[in-house]
Every structure is written in C-alpha cells, then in structure tokens.
N, C-alpha and C positions, 0 to 999 in steps of 0.2 A: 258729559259722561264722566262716571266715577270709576275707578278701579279700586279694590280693597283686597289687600293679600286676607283670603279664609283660614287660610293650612299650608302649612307643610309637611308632602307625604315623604318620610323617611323607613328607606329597607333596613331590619338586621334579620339577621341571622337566626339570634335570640334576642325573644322578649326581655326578657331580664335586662338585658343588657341596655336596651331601649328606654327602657323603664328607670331605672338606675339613676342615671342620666337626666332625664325629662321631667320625672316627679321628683327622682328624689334628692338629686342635684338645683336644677333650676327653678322646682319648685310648682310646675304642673297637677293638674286635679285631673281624675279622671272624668271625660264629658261622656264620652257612649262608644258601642262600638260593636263589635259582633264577627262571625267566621263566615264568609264565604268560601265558593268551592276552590281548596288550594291554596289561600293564603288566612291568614286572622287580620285582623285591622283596628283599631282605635285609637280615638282623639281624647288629647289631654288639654284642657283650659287654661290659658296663663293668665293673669291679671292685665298684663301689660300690653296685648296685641294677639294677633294668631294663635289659632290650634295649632299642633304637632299633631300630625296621624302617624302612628307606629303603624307597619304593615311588616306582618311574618309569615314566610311560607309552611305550610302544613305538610306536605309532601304529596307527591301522587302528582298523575298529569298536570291537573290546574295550577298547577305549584311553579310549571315550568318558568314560565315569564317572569316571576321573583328570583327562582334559583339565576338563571341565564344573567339577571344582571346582578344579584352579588357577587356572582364567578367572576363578572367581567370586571366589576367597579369597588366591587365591598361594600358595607354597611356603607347609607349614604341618603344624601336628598335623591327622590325616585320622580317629583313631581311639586309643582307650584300649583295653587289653585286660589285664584280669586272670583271675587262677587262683581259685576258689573249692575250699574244702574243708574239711571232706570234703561230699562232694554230699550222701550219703544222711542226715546229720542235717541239711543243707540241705532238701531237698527235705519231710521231715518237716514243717520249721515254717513252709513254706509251703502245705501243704496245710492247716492251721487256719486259721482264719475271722478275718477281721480285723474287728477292734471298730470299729465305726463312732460 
C-alpha cells in the first residue's frame, strides 16, 4: 500500500491573504476550485509536490465550522489529505486480524 499526501487544506480568514502567500510567494498556479454552501475553496498546483487547498468562509450558517475554527486556531492547516493505492490490496490487509 501507498500513501501520497494530495493537499493540504489551509483556513484564512481572507483570501488574499492566502493567495499572497501560495501563488504569489511560493509560486502556486491556480488548479480549480468553486463555492460551496458557507465557505469558497481552491487548489493551487505547485511543481514540486502537493496542492494547497485555500478554504474561506462566506458567511451565514454554513460558514460556522470555518468561522469556529479560526476563532479557536487562526489562519492554519484545517486538514491533511492523501490518495491511498491501490484500495483493493488495501482493503485486504485490513480485513485480517490485528495481533494483539
């Protein structure tokens, strides 16, 4: 089994600020991205390894669980996400019994 870090999801506040930073500091391309209800979100491509996902709340209810943790943390990594593969000899060797 493989693991491969995809993204990393990072909260601000403001975009801008995000952006700044990730394109126009380090050097990121914009890959895609879009609004859902409550926050905005997009990936930037770096040559070198991983996306950055920029994730910014929009306001209103759905917004909560962004706002709630830049209150609590600030601008920040919100979430790891990697690709596993292949699943099916994944899934295999965790259906055996772990020695205790």
């Amino acid at each position: 089994m493989t693991a491969i870090l995809d993204h990393l999801a990072i909260a601000t506040p403001a975009l801008d600020d995000g952006w700044e930073l990730f394109a126009g500091v380090l050097g990121g391309t914009w890959a895609y991205g879009g609004d859902s209800p409550g926050f905005w979100w997009g990936q930037l491509d770096f040559a070198a390894g991983p996306k950055i996902e920029l994730l910014t709340p929009t306001g209103g209810r759905d917004a909560a669980f962004l706002d709630r943790f830049l209150a609590a943390r600030g601008a920040g990594r919100k979430r790891s996400c990697t690709r596993v593969s292949p699943m099916a000899s994944s899934s295999r060797s965790l259906s055996r019994p772990v020695p205790w």
